[in-house]
N, CA, C and O atoms as a GROMACS GRO file, in nm:
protein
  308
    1UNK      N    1   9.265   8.129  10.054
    1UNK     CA    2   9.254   8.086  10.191
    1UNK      C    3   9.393   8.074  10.255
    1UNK      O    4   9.410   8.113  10.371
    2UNK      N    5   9.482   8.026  10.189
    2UNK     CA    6   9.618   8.014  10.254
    2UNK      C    7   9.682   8.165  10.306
    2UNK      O    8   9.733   8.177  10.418
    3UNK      N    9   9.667   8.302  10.188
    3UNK     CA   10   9.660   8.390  10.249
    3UNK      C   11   9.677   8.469  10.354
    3UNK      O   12   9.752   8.555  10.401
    4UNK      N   13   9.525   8.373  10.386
    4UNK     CA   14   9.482   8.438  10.505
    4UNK      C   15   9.544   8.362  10.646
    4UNK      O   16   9.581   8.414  10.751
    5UNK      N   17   9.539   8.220  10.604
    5UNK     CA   18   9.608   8.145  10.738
    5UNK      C   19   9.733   8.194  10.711
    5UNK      O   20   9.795   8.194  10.817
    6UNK      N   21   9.815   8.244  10.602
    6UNK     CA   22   9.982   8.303  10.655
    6UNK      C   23   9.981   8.431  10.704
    6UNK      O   24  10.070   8.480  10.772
    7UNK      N   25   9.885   8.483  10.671
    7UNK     CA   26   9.873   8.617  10.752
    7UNK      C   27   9.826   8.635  10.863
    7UNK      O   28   9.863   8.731  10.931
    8UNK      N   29   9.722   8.535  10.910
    8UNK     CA   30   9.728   8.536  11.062
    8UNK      C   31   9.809   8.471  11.161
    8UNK      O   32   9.809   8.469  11.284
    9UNK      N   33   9.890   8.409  11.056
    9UNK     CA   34  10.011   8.310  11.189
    9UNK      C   35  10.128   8.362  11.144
    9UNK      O   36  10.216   8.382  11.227
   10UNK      N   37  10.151   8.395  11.003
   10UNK     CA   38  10.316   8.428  11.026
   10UNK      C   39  10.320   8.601  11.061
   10UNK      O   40  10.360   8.646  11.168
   11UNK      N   41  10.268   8.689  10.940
   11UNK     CA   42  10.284   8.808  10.932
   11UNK      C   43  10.191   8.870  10.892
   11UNK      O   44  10.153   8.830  10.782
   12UNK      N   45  10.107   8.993  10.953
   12UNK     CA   46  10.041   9.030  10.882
   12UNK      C   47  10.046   9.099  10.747
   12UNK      O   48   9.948   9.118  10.676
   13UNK      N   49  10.181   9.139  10.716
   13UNK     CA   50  10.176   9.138  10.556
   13UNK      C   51  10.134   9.118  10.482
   13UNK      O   52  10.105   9.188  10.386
   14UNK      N   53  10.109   8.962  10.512
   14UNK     CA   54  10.055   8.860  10.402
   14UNK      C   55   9.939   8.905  10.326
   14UNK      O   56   9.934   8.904  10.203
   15UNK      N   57   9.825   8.955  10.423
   15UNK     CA   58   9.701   9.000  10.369
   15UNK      C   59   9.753   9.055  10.202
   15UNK      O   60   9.690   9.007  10.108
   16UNK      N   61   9.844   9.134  10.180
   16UNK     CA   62   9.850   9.208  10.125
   16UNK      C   63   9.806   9.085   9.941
   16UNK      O   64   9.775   9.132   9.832
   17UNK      N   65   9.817   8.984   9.964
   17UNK     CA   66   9.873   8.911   9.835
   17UNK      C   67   9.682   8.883   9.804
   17UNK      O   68   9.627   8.838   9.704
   18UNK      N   69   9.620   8.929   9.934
   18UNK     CA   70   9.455   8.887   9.881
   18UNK      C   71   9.434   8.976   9.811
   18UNK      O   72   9.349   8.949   9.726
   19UNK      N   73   9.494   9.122   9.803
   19UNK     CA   74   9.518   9.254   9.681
   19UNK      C   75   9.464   9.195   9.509
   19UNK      O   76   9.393   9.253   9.427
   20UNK      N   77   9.517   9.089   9.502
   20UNK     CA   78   9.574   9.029   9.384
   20UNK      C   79   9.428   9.051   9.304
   20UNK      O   80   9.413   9.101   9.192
   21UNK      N   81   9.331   9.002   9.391
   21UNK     CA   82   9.216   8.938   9.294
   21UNK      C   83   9.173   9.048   9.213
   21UNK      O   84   9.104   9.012   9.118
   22UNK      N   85   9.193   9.178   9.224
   22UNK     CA   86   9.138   9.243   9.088
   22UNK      C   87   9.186   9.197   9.016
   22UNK      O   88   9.077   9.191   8.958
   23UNK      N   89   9.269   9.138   8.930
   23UNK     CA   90   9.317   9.148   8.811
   23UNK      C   91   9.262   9.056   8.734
   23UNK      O   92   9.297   9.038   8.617
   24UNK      N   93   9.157   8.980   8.801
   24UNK     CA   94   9.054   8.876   8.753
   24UNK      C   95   8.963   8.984   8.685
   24UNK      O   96   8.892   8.924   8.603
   25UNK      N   97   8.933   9.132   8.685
   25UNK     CA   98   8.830   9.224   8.641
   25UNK      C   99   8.923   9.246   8.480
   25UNK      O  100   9.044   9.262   8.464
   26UNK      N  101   8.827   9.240   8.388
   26UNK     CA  102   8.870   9.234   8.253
   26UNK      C  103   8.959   9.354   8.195
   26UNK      O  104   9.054   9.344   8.117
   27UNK      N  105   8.886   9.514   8.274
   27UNK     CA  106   8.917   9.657   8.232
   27UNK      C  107   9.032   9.654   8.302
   27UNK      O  108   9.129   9.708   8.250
   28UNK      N  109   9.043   9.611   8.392
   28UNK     CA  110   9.180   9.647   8.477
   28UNK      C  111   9.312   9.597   8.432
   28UNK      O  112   9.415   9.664   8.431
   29UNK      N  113   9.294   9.421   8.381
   29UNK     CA  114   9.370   9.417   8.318
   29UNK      C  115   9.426   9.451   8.164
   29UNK      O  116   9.526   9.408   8.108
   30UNK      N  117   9.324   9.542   8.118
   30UNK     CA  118   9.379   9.633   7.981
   30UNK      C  119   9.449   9.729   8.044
   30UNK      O  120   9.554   9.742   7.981
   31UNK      N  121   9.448   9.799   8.131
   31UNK     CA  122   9.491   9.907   8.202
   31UNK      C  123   9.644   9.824   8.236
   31UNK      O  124   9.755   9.830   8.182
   32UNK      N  125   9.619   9.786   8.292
   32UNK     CA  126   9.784   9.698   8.307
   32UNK      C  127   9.895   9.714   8.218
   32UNK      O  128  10.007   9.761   8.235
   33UNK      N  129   9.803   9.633   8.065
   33UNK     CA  130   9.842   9.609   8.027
   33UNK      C  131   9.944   9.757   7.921
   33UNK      O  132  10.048   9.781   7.860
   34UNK      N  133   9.825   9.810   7.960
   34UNK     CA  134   9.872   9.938   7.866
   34UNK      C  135  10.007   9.991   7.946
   34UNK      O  136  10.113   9.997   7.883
   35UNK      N  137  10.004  10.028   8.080
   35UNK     CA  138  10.126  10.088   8.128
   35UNK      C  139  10.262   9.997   8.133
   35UNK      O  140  10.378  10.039   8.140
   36UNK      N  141  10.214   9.848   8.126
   36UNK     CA  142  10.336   9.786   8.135
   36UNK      C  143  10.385   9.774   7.997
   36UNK      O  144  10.496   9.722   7.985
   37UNK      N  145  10.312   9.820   7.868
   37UNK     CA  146  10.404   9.821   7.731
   37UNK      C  147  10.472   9.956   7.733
   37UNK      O  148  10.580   9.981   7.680
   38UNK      N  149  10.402  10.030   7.793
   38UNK     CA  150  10.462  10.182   7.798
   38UNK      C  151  10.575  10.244   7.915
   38UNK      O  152  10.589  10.355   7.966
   39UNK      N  153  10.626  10.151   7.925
   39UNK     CA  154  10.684  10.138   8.069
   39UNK      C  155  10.830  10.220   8.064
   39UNK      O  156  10.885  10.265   8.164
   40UNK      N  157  10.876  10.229   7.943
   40UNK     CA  158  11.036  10.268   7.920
   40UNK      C  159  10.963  10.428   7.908
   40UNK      O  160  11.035  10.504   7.973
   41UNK      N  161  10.850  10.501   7.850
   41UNK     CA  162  10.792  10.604   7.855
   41UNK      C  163  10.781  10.716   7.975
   41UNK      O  164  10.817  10.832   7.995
   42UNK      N  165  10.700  10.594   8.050
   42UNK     CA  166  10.669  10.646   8.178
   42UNK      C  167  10.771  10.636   8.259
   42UNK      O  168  10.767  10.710   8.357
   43UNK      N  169  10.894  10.541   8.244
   43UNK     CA  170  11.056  10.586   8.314
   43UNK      C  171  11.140  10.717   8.304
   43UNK      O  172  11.216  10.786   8.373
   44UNK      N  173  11.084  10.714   8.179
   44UNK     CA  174  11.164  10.866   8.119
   44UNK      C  175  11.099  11.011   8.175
   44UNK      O  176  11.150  11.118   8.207
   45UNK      N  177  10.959  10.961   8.169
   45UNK     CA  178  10.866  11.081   8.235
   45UNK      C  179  10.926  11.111   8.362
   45UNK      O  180  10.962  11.223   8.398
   46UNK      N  181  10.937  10.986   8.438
   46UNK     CA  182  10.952  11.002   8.613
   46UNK      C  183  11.122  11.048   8.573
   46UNK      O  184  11.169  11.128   8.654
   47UNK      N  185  11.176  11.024   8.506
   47UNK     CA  186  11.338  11.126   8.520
   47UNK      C  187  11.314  11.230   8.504
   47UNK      O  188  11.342  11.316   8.588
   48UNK      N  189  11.257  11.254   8.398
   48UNK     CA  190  11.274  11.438   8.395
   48UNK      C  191  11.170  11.502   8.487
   48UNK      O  192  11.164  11.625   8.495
   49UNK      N  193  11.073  11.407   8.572
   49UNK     CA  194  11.024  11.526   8.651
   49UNK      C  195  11.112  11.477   8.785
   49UNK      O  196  11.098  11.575   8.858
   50UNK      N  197  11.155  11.426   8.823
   50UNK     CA  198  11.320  11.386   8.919
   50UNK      C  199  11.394  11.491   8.897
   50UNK      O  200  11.434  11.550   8.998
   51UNK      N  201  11.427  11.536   8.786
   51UNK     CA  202  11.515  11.601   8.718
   51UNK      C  203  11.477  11.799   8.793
   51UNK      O  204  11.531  11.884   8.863
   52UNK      N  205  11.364  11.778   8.722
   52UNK     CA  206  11.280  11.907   8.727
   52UNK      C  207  11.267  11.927   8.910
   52UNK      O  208  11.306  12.037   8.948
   53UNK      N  209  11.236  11.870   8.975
   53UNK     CA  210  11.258  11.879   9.137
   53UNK      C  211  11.366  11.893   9.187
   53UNK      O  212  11.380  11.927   9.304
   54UNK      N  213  11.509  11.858   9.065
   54UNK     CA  214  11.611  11.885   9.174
   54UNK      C  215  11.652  12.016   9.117
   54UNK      O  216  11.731  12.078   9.188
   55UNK      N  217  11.620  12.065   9.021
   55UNK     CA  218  11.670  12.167   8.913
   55UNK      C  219  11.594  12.250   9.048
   55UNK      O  220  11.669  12.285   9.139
   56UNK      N  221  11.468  12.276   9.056
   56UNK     CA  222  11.367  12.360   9.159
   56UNK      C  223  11.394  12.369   9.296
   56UNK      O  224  11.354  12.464   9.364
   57UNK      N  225  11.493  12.227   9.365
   57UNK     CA  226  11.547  12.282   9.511
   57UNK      C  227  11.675  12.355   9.477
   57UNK      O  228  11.692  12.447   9.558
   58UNK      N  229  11.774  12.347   9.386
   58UNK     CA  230  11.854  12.460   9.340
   58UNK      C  231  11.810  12.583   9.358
   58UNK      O  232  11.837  12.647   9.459
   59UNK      N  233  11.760  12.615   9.293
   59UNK     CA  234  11.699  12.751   9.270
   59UNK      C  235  11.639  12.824   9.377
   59UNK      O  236  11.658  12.943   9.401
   60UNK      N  237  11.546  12.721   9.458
   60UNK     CA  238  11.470  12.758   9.585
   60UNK      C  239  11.622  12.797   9.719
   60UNK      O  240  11.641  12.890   9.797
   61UNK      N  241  11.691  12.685   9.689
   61UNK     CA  242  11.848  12.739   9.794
   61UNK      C  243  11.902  12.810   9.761
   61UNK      O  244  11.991  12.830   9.844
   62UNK      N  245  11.915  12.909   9.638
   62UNK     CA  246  11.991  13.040   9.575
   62UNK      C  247  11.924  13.097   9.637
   62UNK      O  248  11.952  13.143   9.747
   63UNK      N  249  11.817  13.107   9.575
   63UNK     CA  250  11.763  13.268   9.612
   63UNK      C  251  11.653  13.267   9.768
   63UNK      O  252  11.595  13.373   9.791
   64UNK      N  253  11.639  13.195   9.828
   64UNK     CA  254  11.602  13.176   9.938
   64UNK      C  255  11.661  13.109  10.052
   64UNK      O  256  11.601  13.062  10.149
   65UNK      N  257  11.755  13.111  10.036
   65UNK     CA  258  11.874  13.001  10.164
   65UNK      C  259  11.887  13.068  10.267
   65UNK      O  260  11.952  13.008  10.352
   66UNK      N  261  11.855  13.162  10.295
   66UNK     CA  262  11.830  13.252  10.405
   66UNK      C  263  11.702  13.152  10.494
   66UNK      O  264  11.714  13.155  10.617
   67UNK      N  265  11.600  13.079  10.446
   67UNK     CA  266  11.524  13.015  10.512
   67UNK      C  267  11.525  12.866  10.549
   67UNK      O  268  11.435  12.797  10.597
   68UNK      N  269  11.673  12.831  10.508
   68UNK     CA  270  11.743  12.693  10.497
   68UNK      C  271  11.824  12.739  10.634
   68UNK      O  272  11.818  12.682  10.743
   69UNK      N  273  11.871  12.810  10.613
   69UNK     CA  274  11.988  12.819  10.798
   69UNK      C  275  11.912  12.816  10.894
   69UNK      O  276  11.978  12.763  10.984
   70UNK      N  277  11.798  12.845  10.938
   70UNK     CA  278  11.726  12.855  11.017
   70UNK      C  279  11.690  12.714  11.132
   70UNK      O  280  11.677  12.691  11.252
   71UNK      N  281  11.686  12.640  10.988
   71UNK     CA  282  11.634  12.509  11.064
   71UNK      C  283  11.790  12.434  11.040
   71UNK      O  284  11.799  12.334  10.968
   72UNK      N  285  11.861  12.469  11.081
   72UNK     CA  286  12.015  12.437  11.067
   72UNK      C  287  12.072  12.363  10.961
   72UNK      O  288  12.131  12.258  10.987
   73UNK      N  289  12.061  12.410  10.833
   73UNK     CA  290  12.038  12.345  10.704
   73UNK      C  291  12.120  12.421  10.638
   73UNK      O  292  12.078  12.530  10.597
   74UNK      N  293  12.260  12.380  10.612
   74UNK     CA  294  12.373  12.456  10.538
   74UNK      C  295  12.399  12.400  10.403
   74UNK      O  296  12.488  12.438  10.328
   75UNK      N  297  12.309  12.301  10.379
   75UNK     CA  298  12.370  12.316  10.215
   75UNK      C  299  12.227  12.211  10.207
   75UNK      O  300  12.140  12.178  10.288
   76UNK      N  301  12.260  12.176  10.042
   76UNK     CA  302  12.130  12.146   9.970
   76UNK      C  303  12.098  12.001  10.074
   76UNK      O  304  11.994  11.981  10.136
   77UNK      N  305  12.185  11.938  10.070
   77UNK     CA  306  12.198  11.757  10.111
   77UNK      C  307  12.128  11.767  10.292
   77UNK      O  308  12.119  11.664  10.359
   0.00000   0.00000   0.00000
């Protein structure tokens, strides 16, 4: 309830914290639980595909940068 009275008087942001109550559902919090032990995993995942996107706008500005000047776009940045 407080929530909701800070979200209608201060910010509507607030709503956002009524989000919370799934985690009262039993499956969800196994699910949680699983990605937050696996968490240094799934960091490493999100680098190398970080990695792999910047490796791929390289490549896309070699051999296609002819379609980068256009929209007045002289280098990768």
């Amino acid at each position: 309830m407080s929530c909701i009275i800070l979200g209608l008087i201060v910010h509507p942001f607030l709503f956002v914290f009524l989000l919370c109550d799934f985690l009262r559902i039993t499956e969800l919090k196994i699910i949680i639980k699983a990605i937050w032990i696996s968490k240094y995993q799934m960091g490493l995942t999100g680098l190398v595909f970080i990695l792999i996107e910047y490796y791929y706008t390289i490549i896309n500005y070699i051999y296609i940068h002819y379609m980068y000047q256009y929209n007045t776009c002289d280098s990768i940045w």
